[in-house]
C-alpha positions, 0 to 999 in steps of 0.5 A: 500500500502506497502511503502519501503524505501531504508536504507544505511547501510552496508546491502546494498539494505536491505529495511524497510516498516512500516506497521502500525498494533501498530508497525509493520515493515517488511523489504526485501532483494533480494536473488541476494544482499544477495549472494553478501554479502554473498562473503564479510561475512569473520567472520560468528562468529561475525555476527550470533547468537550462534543458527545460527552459528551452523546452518550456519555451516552445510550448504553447499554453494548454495542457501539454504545458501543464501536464510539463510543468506538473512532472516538474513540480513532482520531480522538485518535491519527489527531490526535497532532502537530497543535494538535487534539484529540478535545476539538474536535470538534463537530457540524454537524447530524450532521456531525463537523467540527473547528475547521480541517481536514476529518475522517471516522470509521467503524466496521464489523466488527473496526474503528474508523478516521478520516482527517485532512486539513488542506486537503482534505475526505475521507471514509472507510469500513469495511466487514466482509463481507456477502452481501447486498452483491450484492442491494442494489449495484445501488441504489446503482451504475450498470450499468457499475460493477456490471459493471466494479468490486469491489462492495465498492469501488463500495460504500465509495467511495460511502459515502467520497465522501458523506461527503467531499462534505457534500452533503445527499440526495445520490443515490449512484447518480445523482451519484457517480460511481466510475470506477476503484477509484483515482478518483470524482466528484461529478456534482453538485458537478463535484468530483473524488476520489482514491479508496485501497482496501485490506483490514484483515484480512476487512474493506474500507475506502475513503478518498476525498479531493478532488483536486485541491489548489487554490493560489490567489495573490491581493494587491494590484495590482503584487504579483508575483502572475502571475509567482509563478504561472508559477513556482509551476506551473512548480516543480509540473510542474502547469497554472496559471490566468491572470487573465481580466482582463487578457484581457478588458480587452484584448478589450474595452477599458480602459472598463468597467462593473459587469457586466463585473467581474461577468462576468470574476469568472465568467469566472475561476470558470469557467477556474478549474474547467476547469483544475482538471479538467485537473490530477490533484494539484495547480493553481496559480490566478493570483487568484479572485473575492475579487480581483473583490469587493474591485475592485468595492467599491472601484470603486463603493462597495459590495458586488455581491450576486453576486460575494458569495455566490460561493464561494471555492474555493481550499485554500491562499491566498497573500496577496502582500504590496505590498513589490514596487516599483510597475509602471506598466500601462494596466490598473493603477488605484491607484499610491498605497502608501497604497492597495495597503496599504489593500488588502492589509489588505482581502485578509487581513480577507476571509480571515479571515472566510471562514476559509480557510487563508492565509499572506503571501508577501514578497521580492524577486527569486527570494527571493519564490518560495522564501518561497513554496515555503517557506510551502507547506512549512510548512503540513506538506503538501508534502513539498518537501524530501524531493522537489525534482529537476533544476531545482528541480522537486518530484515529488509523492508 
């Protein structure tokens, strides 16, 4: 049950509901509300976005204007309380998009919504009733969605998954996938979507957000990474992902070659996405392919075009910092502080570059995992506090 409260602010009768989801928020603004703010608005430059003033520009007064304005308004109050605003936002193509986060607008009969996630990408969508939904469903749903779900449902979560997905010319019959009214999947992508639906007087929406949440520790050698994972997952009742290195070097042997590094980067991707398919909320990941471009800079010289142009596919990273006394292992190549501090710069600078969302983790003993819990804590997704039971285990809302 979505659960709005009224904010009183100058965006009058503009409501928020927190939604859950590690940090969902939605917010809603009649288009009747918007229309009377849109009779006060005297300097649109101060209020909109440079991308949107020149939109704003072309329009002409009517309903598509206000129905623009309206989306905007909800995406203002949907914002409150981060460092974004309705002046951040940009285009990507025809793709809203903000500086960090992932954001969906929508409008349709008497509503105007958006949805805000800090690390999951989401999509949404209103709709007010129409009869020609029956004629037109089967064009965009399989025989087994028309026949087992709520059209308007089938309807909006493929509206909510496109948006979500981001992926041009996808076929929302052939390669979204609405398997109940509480979860979809993109067959193209392989990626999986919490789905909420919900009724705002006669109109319908559907938010869609990508599920599950991807932790991903990653450091140096000798940082504590595969016991903070066990931890970690242990905590989250969830499934973790080991590292494929160390299975494969002790099939295979200590003596290695380039394509083996390129092999146990895939191998990893590829154990990667099946636990991730296994963990409907969250999964914790014991390093990714950036550990394998950095090992293979390292090892000889230069990048490998292939384990470069693989994606990075974790939400949150946690970069652990080189402050554990160094363990001797067969399988361990660079002892020296030097190195591992060397190293741990070239992990934050290749961070920062992909622009993904990361924060180090210090401490000894079990000091290291609660600056962890803590670190997840305040990225303001987990609720840890509000959820910690026997053991020291978190029930996730």
């Amino acid at each position: 049950m979505i659960i709005w409260r009224r904010k009183d602010t100058e965006f009058s009768g503009a409501e928020v509901a927190e939604v859950g989801h590690f940090g969902l928020v939605l917010a809603r603004i009649s288009l009747r509300q918007a229309a009377d703010f849109e009779v006060t608005l005297a300097d649109s430059s101060g209020f909109f976005s440079p991308a949107d003033l020149l939109r704003w520009s072309e329009f002409k007064p009517g309903p598509r204007r206000t129905a623009f304005l309206a989306a905007r308004l909800a995406l203002a109050e949907v914002l409150r309380g981060t460092s974004l605003g309705i002046r951040d936002l940009s285009y990507d193509g025809e793709r809203p998009v903000l500086p960090r986060g992932y954001l969906s607008l929508s409008h349709g009969g008497d509503w105007a919504v958006a949805a805000f996630h800090p690390l999951l990408p989401v999509g949404i969508d209103v709709e007010a009733p129409r009869a020609q939904l029956e004629r037109v469903i089967a064009r965009v749903a399989s025989e087994r969605e028309v026949a087992e779900l709520d059209h308007a449902t089938v309807w909006g979560a493929k509206e909510a998954v496109y948006k979500a997905a981001g992926i041009k010319g996808l076929d929302w019959k052939k390669e979204i996938d609405v398997l109940s009214p509480r979860e979809a999947i993109c067959t193209r992508s392989g990626e999986r979507y919490a789905l909420e639906a919900f009724q705002m007087g006669q109109d319908h929406v559907v938010v869609a957000a990508r599920k599950p949440l991807r932790i991903v520790l990653t450091g140096p050698e000798s940082a504590g990474k595969t016991q903070l994972a066990a931890q970690l997952a242990r905590a989250f009742r969830t499934l973790w992902t080991p590292e494929i290195a160390r299975e494969y070097l002790g099939e295979h042997g200590p003596d290695y070659g380039p394509e083996d590094v390129l092999r146990m980067a895939l191998l990893q991707a590829e154990r990667a996405e099946e636990m991730a398919a296994s963990c409907p909320e969250v999964v914790i990941e014991d390093t990714d392919v950036l550990t394998h471009r950095i090992w293979f800079r390292e090892k000889y010289g230069q990048p490998h075009p292939e384990l470069e142009s693989m994606s990075l596919k974790g939400d949150v990273y946690l970069l652990c910092a080189p402050d554990l006394a160094w363990t001797n292992d067969p399988l361990r190549e660079h002892p020296k502080e030097s190195d591992r501090q060397r190293h741990f710069t070239m992990y934050m600078s290749e961070l920062e570059i992909n622009k993904k969302i990361y924060s180090v983790v210090s401490g000894q003993g079990s000091a290291r995992k609660l600056n962890a819990l803590r670190t997840l804590e305040s990225f303001e997704v987990l609720p840890l506090a509000k959820h910690r039971g026997a053991g020291d285990e978190i029930r996730l809302r």
